[in-house]
N, C-alpha and C positions, 0 to 999 in steps of 0.2 A: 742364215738370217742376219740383217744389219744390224748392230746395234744402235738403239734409236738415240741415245742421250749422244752418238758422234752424228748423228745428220742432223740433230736440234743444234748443236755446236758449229757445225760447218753451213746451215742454212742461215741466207740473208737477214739479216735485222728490219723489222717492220720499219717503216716510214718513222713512226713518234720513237723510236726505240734508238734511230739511229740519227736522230734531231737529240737527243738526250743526249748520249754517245757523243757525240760534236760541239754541243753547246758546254760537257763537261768540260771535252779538250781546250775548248777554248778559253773558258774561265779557269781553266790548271795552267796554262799557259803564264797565264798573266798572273796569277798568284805565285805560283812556283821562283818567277823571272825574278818577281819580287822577294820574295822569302822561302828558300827552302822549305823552313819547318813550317809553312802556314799550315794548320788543319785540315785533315781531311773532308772533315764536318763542316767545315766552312766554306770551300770549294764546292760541293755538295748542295749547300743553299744558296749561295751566289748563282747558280748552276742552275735551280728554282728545279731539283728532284731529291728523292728521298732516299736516305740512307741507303736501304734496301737496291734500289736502282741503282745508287754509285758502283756498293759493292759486288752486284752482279755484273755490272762492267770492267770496276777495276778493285779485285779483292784485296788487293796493299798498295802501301805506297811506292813503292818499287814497279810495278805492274803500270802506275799512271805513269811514271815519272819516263818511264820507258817509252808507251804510247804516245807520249806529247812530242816527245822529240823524234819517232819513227811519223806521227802523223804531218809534223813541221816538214820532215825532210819532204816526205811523200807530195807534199802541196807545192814546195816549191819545185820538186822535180817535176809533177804535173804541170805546170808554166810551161815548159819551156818548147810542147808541141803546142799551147795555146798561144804564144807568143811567135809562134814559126807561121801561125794560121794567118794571123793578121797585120805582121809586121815583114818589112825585108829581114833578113836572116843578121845585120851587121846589127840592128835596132833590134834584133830579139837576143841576140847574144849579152849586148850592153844591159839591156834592160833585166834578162834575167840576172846578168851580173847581182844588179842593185837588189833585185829580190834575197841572192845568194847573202848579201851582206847582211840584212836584214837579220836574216835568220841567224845567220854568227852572231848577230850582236843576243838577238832571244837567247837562242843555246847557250853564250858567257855567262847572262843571269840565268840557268837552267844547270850552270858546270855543276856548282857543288851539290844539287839533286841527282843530278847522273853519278857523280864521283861515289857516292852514297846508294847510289841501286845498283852499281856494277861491284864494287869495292867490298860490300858488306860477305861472309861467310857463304856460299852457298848461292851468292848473290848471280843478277842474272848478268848475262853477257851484251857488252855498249854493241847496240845494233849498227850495222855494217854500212856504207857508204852506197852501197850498190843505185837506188834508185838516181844519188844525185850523178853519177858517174854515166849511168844511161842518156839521162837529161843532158849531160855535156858531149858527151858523144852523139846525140842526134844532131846539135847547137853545130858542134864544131864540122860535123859532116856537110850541112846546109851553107854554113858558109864557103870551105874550103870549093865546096860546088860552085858556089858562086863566084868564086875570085876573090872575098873580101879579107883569107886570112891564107897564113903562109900554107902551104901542104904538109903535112907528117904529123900535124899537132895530134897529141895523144890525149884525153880525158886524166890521166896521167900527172903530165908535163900540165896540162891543166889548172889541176890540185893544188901541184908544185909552185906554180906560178902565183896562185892565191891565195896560200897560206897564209899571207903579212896579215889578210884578215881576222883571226883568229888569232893573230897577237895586241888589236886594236881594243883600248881600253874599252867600255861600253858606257864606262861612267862620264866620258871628254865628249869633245865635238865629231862622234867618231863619222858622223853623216860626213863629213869633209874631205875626213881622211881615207872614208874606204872610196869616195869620190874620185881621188887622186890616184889611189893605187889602183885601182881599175880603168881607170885610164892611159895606167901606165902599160897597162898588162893589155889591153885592147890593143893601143900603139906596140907593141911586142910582138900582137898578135898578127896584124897590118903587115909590119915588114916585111917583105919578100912574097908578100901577094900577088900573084896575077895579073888582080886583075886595079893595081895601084897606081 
């Protein structure tokens, strides 16, 4: 016999359920980026659901702070087949670029809430890279197909290469800056193309 309270836990979230769900994430986002210790209870109303409703989604702070930044990555990893849909591969690569940046700049206002749900006793573990690594290995595959970037590039050598992001203040003009370094790292990526 199954037990029911694991298929209520692994079964879909209704429509309104999973509008709640998202519209929490998204209002945690932007409060979090801002202020660590904003309230829970505040998020919650900004959110326009009840206590009750948060905590069955997310029963601590730990729990959100984790979710926002595994649901961040997940969004902009999902770009990146949506961005293959309808753009050439050189123009989906760039573009997701600039998404990827975006999000390093959230995640910097998000460090010291992550630092604080991974760090604490018993605390949970910083969720793993995996989806954005997929997302650049589909990127970097459609290109190299195409002629538009060298052959060998790894998901990797990728990372590697974009790191400078994640050293960029978020408090400067960092729109500029990751502008620049992505650019740089595109033209890196160019050289000894194909199809150049």
């Amino acid at each position: 016999m199954q037990d029911k309270s694991q298929d209520k836990k692994d079964a879909p979230l209704r429509s309104d359920a999973q509008r709640n769900r998202e519209r929490i994430l998204h209002v945690a986002l932007a409060e979090l980026t801002c202020s660590a210790d904003v309230p829970l209870s505040s998020i919650a109303k900004k959110a326009g659901v009840g206590q009750g409703t948060f905590y069955r989604n997310f029963p601590s702070r730990d729990a959100l702070v984790l979710e926002v930044y595994r649901y961040e990555m997940q969004q902009v990893a999902d770009a990146a087949p949506q961005l293959l849909e309808t753009r050439a591969p050189e123009q989906a690569l760039r573009e997701w670029m600039d998404r990827l940046a975006r999000f390093a700049m959230a995640k910097a206002g998000l460090a010291d809430a992550m630092r604080r749900a991974t760090s604490a006793p018993g605390g949970a573990a910083k969720p793993g890279h995996g989806p954005l690594s997929e997302a650049v290995a589909l990127l970097l595959k459609a290109n190299e197909e195409a002629g538009t970037i060298r052959p060998g590039m790894t998901p990797e050598d990728f990372i590697l290469a974009i790191a400078g992001l994640w050293q960029i203040d978020p408090d400067s003009d960092w729109q500029a800056r990751a502008g620049r370094l992505l650019d740089l790292v595109m033209d890196g990526l160019r050289a000894g193309a194909p199809g150049s």
